[in-house]
SEVEXKOL-128186 format. One line per 5 residues: number of its first residue (from 1); their letters; for each residue x, y, z of C-alpha. Coordinates in pm, 1 decimal, decimal comma. Layout:
<marlums>
NUM> a> X/Y/Z  ...
</marlums>
This chain:
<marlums>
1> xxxxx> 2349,7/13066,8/10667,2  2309,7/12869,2/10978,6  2073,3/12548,4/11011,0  1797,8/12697,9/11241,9  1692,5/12618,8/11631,5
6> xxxxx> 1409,9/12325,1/11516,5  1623,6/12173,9/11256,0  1899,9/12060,1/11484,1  1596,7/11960,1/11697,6  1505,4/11744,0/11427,3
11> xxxxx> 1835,0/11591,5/11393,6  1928,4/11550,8/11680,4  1623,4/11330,7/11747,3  1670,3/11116,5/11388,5  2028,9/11035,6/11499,3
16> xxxxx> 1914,6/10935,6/11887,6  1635,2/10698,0/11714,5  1899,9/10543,5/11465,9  2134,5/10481,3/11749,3  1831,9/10301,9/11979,7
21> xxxxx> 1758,8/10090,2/11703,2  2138,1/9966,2/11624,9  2154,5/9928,6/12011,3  1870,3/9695,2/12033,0  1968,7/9485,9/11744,2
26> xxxxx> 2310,5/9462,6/11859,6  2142,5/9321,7/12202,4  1942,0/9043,4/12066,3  2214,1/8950,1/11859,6  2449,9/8940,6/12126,6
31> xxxxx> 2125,6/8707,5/12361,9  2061,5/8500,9/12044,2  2441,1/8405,8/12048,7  2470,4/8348,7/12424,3  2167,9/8091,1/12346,3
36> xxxxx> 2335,1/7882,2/12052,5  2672,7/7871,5/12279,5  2467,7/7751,2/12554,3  2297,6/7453,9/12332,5  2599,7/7366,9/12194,2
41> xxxxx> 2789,0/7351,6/12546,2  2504,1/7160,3/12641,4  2492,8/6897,2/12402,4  2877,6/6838,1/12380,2  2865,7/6777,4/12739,2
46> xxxxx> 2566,1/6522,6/12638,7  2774,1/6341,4/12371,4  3104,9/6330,6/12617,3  2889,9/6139,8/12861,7  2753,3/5904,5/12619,7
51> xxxxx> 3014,0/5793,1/12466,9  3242,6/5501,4/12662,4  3587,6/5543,3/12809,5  3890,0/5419,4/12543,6  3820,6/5088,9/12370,5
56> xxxxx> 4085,7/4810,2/12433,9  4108,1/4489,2/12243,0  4179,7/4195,5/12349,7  4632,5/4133,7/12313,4  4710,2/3925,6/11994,9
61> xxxxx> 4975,8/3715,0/12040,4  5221,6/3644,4/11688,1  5152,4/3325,4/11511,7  5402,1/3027,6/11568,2  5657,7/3043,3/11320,2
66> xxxxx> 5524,4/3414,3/11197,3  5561,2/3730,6/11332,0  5338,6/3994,3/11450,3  5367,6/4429,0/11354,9  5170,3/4649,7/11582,2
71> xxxxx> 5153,4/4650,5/11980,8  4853,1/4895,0/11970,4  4540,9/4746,9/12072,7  4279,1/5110,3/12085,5  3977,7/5137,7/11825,7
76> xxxxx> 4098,8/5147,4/11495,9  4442,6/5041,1/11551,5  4586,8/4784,8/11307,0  4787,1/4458,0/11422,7  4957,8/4276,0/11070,4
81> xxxxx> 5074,0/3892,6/11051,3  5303,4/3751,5/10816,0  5458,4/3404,4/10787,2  5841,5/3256,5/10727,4  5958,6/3125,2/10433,4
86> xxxxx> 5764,1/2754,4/10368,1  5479,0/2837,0/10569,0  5148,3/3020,2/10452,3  4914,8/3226,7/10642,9  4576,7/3052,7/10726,3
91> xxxxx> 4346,7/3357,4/10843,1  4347,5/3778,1/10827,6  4700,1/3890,8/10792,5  4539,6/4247,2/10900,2  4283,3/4285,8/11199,5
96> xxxxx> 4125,4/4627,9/11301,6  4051,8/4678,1/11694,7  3672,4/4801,0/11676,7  3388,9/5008,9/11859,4  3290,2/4711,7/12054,2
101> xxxxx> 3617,5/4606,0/12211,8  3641,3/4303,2/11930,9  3941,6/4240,6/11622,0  3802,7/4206,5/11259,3  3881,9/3882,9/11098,1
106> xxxxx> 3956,9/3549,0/11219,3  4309,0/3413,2/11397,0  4598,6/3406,7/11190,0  4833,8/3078,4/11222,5  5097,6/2974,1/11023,2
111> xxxxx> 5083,1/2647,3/10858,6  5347,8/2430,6/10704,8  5327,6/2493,0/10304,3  5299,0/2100,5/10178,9  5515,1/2102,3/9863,1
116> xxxxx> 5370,7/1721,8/9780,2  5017,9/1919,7/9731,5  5064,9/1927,1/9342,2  5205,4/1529,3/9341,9  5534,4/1617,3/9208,4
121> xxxxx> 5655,2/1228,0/9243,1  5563,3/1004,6/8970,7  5514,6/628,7/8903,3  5351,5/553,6/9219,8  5671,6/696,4/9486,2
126> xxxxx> 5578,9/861,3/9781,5  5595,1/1232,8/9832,9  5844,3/1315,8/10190,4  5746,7/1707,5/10258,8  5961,8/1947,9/10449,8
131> xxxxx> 6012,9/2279,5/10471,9  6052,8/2459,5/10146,9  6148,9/2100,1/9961,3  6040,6/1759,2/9917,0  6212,3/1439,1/9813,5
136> xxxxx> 6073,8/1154,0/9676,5  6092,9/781,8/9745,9  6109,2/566,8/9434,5  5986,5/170,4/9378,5  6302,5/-25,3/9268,7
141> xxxxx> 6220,6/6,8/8903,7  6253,8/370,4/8879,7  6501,8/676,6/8945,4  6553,6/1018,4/8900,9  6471,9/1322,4/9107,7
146> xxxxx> 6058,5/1286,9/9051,0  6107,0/928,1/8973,2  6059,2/956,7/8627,1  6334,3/747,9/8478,5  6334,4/365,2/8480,1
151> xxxxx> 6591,5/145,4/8616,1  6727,2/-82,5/8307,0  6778,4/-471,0/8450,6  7095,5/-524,9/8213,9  7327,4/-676,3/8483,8
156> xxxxx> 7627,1/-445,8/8538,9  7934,1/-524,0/8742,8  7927,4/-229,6/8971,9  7970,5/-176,5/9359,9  7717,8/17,8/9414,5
161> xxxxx> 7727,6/30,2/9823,1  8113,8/161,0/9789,7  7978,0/546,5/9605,8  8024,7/811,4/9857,9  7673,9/933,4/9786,8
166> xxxxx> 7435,2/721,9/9599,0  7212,0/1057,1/9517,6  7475,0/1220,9/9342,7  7540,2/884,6/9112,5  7259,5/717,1/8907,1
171> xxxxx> 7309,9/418,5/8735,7  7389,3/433,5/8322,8  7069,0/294,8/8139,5  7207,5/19,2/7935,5  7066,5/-200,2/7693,8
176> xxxxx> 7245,5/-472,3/7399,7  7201,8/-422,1/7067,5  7361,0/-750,4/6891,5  7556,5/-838,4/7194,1  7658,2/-515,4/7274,4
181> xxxxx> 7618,8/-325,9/7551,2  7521,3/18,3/7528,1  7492,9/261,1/7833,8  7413,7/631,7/7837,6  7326,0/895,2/8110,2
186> xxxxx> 7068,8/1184,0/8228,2  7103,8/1509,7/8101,3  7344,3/1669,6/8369,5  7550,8/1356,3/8465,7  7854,3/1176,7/8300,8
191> xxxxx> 8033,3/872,2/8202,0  8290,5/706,0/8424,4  8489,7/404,7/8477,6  8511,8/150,2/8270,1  8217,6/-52,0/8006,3
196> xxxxx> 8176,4/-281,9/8237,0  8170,3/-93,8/8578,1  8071,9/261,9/8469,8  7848,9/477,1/8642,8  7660,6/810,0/8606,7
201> xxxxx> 7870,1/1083,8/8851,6  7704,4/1396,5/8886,1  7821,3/1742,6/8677,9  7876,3/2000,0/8919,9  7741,9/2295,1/8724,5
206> xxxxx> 7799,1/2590,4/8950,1  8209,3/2431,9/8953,6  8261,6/2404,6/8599,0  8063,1/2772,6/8494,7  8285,2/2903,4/8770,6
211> xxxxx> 8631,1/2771,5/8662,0  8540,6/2811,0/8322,2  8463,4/3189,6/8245,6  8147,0/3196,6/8182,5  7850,1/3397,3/8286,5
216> xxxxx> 7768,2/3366,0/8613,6  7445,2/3119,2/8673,6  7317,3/3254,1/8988,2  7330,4/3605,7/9061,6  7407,3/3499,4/9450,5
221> xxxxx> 7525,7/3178,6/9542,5  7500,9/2839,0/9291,9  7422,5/2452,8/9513,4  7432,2/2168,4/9284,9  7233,0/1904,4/9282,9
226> xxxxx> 7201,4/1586,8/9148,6  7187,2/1631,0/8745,2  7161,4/2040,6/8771,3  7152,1/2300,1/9012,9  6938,5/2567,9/9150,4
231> xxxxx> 7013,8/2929,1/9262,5  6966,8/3055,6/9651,3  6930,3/3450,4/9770,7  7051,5/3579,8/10099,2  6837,2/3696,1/10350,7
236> xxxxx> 6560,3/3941,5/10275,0  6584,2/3855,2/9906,5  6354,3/3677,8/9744,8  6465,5/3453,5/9416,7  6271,4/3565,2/9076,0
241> xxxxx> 6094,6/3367,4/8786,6  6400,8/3355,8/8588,4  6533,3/3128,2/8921,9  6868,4/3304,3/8912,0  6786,4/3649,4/8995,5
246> xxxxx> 6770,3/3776,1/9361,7  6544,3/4135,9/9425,1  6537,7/4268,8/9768,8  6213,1/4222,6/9964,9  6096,7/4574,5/10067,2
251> xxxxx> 5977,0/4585,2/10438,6  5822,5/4911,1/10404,3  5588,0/4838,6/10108,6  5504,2/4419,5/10288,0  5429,8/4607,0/10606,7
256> xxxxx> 5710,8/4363,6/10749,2  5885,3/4617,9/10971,0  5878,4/4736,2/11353,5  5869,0/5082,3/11289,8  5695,3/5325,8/11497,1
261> xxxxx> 5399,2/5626,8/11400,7  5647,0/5848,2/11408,7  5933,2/5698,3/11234,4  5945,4/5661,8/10852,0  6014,2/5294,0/10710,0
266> xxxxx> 6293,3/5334,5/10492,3  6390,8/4991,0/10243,5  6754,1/4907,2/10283,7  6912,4/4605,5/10036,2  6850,1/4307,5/10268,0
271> xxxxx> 6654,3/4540,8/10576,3  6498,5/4785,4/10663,8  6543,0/5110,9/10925,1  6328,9/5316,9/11100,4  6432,1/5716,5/11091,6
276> xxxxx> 6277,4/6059,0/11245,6  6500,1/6320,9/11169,8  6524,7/6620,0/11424,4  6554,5/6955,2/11379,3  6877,7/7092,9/11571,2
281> xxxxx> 6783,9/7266,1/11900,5  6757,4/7641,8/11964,2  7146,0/7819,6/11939,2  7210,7/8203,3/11992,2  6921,9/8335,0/11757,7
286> xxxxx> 6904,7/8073,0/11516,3  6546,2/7800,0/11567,4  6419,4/7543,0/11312,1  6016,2/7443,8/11220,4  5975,6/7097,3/11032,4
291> xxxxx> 5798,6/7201,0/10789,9  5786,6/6804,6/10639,3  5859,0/6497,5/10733,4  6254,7/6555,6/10593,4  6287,7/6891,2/10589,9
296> xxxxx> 6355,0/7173,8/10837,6  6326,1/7564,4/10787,9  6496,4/7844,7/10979,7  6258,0/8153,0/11176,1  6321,8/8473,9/11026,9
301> xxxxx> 6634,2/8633,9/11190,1  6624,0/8973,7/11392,1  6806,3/9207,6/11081,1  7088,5/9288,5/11270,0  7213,2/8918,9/11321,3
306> xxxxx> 7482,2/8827,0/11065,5  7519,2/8502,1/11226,1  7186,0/8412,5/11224,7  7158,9/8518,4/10863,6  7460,3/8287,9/10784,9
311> xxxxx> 7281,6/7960,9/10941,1  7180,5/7763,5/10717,9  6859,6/7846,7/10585,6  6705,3/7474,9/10510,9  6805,7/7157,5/10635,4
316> xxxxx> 6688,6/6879,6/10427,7  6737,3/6473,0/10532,7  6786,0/6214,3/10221,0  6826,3/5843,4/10264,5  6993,7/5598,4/10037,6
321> xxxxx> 7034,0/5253,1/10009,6  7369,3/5113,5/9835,4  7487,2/4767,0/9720,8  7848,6/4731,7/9926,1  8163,4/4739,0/9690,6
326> xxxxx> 7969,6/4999,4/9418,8  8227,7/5097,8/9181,4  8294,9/5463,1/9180,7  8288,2/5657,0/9060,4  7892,7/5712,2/9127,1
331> xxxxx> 7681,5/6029,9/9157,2  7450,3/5997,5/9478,3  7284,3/6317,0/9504,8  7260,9/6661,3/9341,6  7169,2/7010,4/9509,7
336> xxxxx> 6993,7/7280,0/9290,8  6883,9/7601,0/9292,1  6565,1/7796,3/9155,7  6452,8/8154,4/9179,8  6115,8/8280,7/9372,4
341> xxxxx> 5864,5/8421,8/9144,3  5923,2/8807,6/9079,9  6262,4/8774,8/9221,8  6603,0/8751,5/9082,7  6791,6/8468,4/9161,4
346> xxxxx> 7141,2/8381,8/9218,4  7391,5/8412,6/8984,2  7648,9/8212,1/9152,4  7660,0/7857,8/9390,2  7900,9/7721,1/9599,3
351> xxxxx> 7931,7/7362,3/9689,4  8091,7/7165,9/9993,7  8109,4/6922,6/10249,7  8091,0/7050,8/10584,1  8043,3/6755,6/10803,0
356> xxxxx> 7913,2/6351,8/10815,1  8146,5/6053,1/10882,7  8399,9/5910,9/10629,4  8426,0/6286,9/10430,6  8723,5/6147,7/10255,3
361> xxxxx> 8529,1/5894,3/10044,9  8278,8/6154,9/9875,8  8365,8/6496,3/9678,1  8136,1/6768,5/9556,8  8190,9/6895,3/9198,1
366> xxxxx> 7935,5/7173,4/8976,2  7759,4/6940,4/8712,1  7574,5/7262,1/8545,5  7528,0/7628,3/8661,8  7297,0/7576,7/8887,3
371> xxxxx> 7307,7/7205,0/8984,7  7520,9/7053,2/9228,4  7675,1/6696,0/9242,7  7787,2/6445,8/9554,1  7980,6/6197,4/9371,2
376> xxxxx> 8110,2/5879,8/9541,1  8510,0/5841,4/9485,1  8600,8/5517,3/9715,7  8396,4/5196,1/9744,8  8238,8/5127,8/10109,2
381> xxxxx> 8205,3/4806,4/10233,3  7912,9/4656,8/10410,3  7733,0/4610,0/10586,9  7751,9/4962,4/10718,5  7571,4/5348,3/10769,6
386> xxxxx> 7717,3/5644,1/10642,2  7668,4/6017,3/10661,3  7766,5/6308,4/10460,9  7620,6/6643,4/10508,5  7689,0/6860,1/10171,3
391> xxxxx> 7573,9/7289,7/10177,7  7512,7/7499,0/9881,2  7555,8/7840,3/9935,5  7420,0/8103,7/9740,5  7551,1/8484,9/9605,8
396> xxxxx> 7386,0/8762,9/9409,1  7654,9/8976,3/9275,6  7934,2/8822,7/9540,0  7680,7/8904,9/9806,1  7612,9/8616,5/10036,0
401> xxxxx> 7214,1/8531,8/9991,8  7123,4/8188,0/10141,3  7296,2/7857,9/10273,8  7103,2/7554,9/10265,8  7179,4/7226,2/10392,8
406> xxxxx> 7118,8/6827,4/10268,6  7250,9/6566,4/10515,1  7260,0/6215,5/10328,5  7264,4/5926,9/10477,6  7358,8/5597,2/10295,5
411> xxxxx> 7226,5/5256,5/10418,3  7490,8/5036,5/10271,7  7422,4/4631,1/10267,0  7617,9/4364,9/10338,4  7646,9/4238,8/9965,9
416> xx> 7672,6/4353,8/9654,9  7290,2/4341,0/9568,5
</marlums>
């Protein structure tokens, strides 16, 4: 039967005193709010007052005979010093621009490194220092390059003011054993003229392992010196223990570079280069994000845009660094594929080069099912930069799926290192 007169009364009251009470808290909640927004507004406002405009620091100016990275002088900017070869940094090599308008850390200068510090010269010469050698001056009773070899008094009929360069010749040490004379040399020089006007000529080392076949001694370039020689890098290479062996100084990991916040350091043999690779610009329906610092993804297409859906769907940037002359041929780079979870993946790839400078020199061959290779067929010479823009383009059953994109670009140096 029906609810009666007094019970929808009843009801009808309940559900009017239900609705009061959700209306009332819903007003203090909505006052209580307004209240925290308003404290918050008014002690943001507080806090923007207080605090000072931007903090400069005082300009640092680079060291003599250093250099200086960073032209940024706000709080917590960084400026970094480092010195040329034969000097050493006296002071911070890294100050901080703080709070108070002030740099951490003291001045940095660059000082002349004095090679004569450990007393390389013996038997009482004096030490001459220069940059990144020394010589030293010997008494008349010694020789040698640290003076370490004395002079034998045994008179010898030689002209000694007619040699073309008295510090590649020595005199033999001589001595008479039962009226005979007996001469010898230093390890590194060798007998000539006659027994009794000989003299000690100098072996040039890097000549004779040159001419002769052998192994090379320096991995770069070989100067002889008196009674040996010593090994020498180019530029931007540093020489290792083993004093033969040149490894390229790395810029980006020294903090030696100009670079910008923006731009990524990238190591090159013998440099360095800056790079901030761009996604390409709006086109028909096709736009780019960056999702990374090397890598850009397409927007989803409208469905029915078959040339949006053919754009490639990644671009990726890759940067290598090559010794010039590299024998190919060399595999630089390889593409692959792999399925999204729950979803099948392709069952076929297609490789190719669709654009870059000096296409000729590179090919792209299928190294597995679903790998790619960029192989290297002609040497390049450096110094030089070359690019090479490779796609991989996917197929499910002969359908077209996805194209993606990987432009390479190879930082080749000027020697083979």
């Amino acid at each position: 039967g029906c609810l009666n007169r007094q019970k929808v009364l009843t009801a009808i009251r309940q559900m009017q005193q239900f609705l009061k009470g959700q209306e009332n808290r819903f007003t203090d909640g909505i006052r209580n709010m307004k209240a925290k927004l308003s404290a918050l507004q008014i002690s943001v406002t507080k806090l923007t007052a207080d605090q000072p405009s931007v903090t400069l620091c005082p300009v640092l100016e680079a060291p003599k005979h250093g250099k200086k990275f960073g032209s940024r002088y706000r709080m917590d900017h960084e400026v970094h010093f480092v010195c040329q070869p034969g000097y050493q940094l006296i002071g911070s090599s890294t100050r901080v621009c703080q709070p108070s308008g002030r740099w951490t850390g003291e001045t940095a200068n660059c000082t002349d490194v004095n090679e004569c510090a450990s007393n390389p010269c013996q038997n009482g010469a004096i030490c001459v220092d220069a940059v990144n050698q020394y010589t030293c001056s010997c008494s008349n009773s010694w020789t040698g390059r640290h003076c370490q070899y004395p002079v034998q008094t045994a008179p010898i009929a030689v002209e000694w003011s007619a040699l073309s360069d008295l510090s590649f010749s020595r005199k033999p040490r001589c001595a008479k054993v039962d009226r005979t004379q007996h001469c010898s040399c230093d390890a590194g020089f060798h007998m000539s003229g006659s027994s009794e006007n000989s003299v000690c000529q100098d072996v040039d080392e890097c000549e004779v392992f040159q001419l002769g076949g052998f192994a090379r001694l320096c991995m770069h370039t070989c100067v002889n010196i008196p009674g040996s020689y010593r090994c020498t890098c180019p530029p931007a290479y540093k020489l290792l223990d083993d004093g033969r062996s040149c490894d390229d100084i790395d810029e980006c990991a020294t903090l030696q570079h100009n670079c910008t916040r923006v731009e990524t350091c990238i190591n090159t043999g013998g440099g360095f280069q800056c790079v901030n690779p761009q996604c390409p610009e709006p086109y028909g329906n096709v736009s780019y994000v960056k999702t990374s610092l090397f890598q850009c993804e397409r927007y989803p297409c409208p469905m029915n845009s078959k040339s949006c859906h053919h754009a490639a769907k990644t671009i990726s940037f890759h940067y290598l660094s090559l010794p010039s002359k590299l024998k190919p041929p060399v595999a630089l780079f390889r593409m692959a594929t792999a399925a999204a979870p729950g979803r099948p993946g392709p069952n076929s790839l297609r490789f190719g080069i669709v654009g870059g400078t000096n296409q000729g020199q590179f090919v792209v061959q299928r190294s597995d099912r679903q790998t790619g290779e960029l192989i290297l067929v002609q040497p390049l010479k450096g110094p030089c930069t070359v690019e090479v823009d490779v796609d991989m383009s996917e197929y499910l059953d002969r359908t077209f799926q996805a194209k993606h994109v990987s432009k390479v670009t190879l930082f080749v140096s000027a020697n083979g290192l």
